[in-house]
C-alpha positions as CSV (number, residue, x, y, z in Angstrom):
1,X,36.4,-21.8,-117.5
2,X,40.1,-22.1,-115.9
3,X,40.2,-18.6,-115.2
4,X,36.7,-18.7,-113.2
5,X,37.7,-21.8,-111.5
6,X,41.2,-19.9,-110.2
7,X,39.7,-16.9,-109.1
8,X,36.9,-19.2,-107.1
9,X,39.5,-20.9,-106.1
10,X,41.9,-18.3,-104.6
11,X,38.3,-16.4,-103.2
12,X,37.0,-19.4,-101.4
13,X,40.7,-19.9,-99.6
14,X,40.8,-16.5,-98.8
15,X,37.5,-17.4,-96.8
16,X,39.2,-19.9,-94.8
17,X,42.1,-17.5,-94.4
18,X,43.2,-14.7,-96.1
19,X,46.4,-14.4,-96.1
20,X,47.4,-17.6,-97.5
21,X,45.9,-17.1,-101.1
22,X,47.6,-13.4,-101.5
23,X,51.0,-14.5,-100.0
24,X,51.1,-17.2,-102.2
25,X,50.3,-15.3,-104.9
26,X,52.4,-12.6,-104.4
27,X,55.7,-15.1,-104.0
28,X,54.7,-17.4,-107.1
29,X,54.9,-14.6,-109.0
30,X,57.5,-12.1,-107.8
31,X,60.0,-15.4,-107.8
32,X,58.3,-17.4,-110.3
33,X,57.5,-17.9,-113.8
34,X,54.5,-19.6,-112.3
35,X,51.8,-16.9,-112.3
36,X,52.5,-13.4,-114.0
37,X,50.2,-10.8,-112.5
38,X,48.5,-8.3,-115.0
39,X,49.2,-4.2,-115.2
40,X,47.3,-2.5,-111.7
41,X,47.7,-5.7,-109.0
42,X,51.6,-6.2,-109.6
43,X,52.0,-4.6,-106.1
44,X,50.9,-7.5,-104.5
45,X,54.1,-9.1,-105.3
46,X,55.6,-5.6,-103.7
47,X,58.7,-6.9,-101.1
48,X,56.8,-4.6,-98.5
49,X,53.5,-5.8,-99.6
50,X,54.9,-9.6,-98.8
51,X,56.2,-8.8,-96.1
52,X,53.4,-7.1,-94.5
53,X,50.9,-10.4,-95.5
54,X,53.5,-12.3,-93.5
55,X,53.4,-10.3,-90.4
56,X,49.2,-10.8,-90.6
57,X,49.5,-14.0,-91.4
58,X,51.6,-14.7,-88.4
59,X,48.8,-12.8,-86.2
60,X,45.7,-14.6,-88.0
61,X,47.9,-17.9,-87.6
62,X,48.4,-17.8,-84.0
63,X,44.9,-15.8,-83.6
64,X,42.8,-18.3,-85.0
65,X,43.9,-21.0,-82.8
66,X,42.8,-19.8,-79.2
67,X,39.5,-20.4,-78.0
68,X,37.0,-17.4,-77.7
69,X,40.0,-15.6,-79.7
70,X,39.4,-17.2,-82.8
71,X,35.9,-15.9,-82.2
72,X,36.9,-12.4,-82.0
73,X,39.1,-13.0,-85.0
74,X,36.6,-14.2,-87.0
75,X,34.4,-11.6,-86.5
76,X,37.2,-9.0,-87.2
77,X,37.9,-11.0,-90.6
78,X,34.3,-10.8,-91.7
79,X,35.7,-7.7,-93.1
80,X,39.2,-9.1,-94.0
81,X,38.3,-11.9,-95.9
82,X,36.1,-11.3,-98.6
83,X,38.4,-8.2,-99.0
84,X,41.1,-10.0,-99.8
85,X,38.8,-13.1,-102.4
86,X,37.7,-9.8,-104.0
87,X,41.7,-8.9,-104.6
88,X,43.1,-12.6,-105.4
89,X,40.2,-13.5,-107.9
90,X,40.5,-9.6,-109.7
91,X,44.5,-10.5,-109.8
92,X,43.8,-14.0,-111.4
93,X,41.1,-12.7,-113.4
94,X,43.8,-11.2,-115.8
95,X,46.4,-13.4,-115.1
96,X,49.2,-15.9,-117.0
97,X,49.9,-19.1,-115.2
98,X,51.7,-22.5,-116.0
99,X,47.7,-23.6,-117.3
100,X,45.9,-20.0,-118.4
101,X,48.1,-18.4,-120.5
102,X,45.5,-16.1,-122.8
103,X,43.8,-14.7,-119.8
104,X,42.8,-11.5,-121.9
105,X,39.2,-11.8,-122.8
106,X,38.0,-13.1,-119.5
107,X,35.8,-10.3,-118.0
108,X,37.3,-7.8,-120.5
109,X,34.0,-5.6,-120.2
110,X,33.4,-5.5,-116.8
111,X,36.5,-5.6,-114.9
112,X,34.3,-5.5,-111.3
113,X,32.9,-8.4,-112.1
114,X,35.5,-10.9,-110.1
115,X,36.2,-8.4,-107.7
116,X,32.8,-8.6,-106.6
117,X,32.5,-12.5,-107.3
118,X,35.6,-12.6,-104.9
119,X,34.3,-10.9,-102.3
120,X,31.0,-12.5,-102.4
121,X,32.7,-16.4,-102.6
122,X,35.5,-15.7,-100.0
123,X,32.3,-14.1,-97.9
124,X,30.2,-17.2,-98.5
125,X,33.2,-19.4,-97.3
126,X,34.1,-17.2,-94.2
127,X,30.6,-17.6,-92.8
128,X,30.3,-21.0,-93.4
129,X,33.8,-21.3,-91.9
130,X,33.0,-19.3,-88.5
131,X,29.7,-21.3,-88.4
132,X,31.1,-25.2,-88.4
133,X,34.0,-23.6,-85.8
134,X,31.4,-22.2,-83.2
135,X,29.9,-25.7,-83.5
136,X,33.1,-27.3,-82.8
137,X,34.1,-25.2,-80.3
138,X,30.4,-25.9,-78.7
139,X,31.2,-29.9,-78.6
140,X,35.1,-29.9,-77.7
141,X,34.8,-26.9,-75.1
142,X,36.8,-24.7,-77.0
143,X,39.7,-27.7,-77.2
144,X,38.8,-28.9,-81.1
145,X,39.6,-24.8,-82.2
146,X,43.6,-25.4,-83.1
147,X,42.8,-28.6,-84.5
148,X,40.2,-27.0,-86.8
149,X,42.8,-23.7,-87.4
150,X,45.0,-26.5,-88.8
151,X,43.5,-28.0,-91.0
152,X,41.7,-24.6,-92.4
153,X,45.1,-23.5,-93.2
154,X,45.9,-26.9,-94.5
155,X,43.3,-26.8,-97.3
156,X,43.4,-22.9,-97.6
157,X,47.2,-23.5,-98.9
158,X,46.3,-26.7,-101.3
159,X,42.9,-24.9,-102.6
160,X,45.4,-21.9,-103.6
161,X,48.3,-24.0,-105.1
162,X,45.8,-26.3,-106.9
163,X,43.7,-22.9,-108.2
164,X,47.1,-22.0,-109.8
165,X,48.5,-25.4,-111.1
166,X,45.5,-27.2,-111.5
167,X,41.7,-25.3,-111.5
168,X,40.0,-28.9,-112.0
169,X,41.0,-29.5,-108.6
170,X,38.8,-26.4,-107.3
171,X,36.0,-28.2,-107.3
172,X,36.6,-31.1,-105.1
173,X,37.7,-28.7,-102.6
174,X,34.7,-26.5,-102.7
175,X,32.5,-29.6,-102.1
176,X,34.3,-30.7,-99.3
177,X,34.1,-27.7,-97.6
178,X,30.0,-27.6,-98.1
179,X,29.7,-31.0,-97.4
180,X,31.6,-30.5,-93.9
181,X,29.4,-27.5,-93.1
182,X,26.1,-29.2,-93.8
183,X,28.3,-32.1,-91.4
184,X,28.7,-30.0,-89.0
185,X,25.9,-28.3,-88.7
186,X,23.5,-31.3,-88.5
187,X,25.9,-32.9,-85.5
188,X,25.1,-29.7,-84.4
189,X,21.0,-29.6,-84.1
190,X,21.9,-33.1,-83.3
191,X,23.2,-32.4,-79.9
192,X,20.9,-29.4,-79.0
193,X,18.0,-31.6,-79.7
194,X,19.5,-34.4,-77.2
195,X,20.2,-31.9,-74.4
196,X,17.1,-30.6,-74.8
197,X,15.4,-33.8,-74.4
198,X,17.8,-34.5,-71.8
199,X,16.7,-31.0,-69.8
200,X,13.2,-32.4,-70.2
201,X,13.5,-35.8,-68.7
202,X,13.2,-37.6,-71.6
């Protein structure tokens, strides 16, 4: 149960952005006894490895908060993204950290099993993600986009430490996020509906 609910955890940040969940991955556990990766993903706490994340995270950081940019980098990460939930929830799938620490049996058998629940989560996120920003972006002009960068990175970096330190926590997170896309999304048919009625007379 832990173990699924880190890996969904680290998957759905890494829909909001996806750096965040393998940087701080790869620093909890290449300087920490927080999180010990399993045999095949200890490269993601590789110096160049960090270092690399950091440069793209940097990029996606500044990217993500320009109007019609952010656009064009969310299309680019629709690639990027569930890429990297399929790599953070296989990492965590295997696993020790402060709360999981006989991560062996989990997905034993089928080892593609979280890559592919990663990719699929993180996928599920991103979309729902690029969706609430183009209806922000349609209300504020363009203006509400760093504001909304913010606080994805905000909650991508919380959903991450609290996936490691305290899965419970996963949840709340993950309902948030669906409860602001269903939000948004309904301010959204909201306002269409009164400019249509507005182009009509009415």
């Amino acid at each position: 149960m832990l173990e699924a609910l880190m890996g969904t955890g680290l998957a759905a940040s890494a829909g909001l952005n996806a750096y965040i969940p393998l940087l701080m991955v790869g620093l909890l556990a290449r300087f920490t006894d927080v999180i010990t990766l399993p045999s095949g993903w200890d490269w993601i706490e590789n110096p160049w490895m960090l270092g690399l994340i950091g440069v793209l995270l940097t990029i996606e950081f500044f990217a993500d908060k320009i109007p019609v940019v952010d656009h064009i980098n969310d299309f680019i990460q629709t690639v990027i993204r569930p890429t990297s939930g399929g790599i953070v929830f296989g990492a965590s799938s295997g696993s020790h950290t402060a709360v999981i620490t006989d991560p062996a049996q989990y997905y034993e058998s089928k080892q593609w099993v979280p890559v592919v629940s990663g990719i699929v989560i993180s996928l599920v996120v991103h979309l729902m993600k690029a969706g609430v920003r183009a209806g922000v972006n349609s209300v504020t002009l363009g203006f509400g986009a760093p504001v909304m960068s913010v606080a994805e990175d905000t909650v991508s970096v919380f959903m991450s430490l609290s996936a490691i330190l305290a899965p419970f926590l996963v949840i709340f997170f993950l309902i948030m996020i669906v409860v602001l896309f269903f939000w948004a999304r309904r301010r959204r048919k909201r306002r269409k509906a009164a400019k249509l009625a507005a182009a009509r007379g009415y």
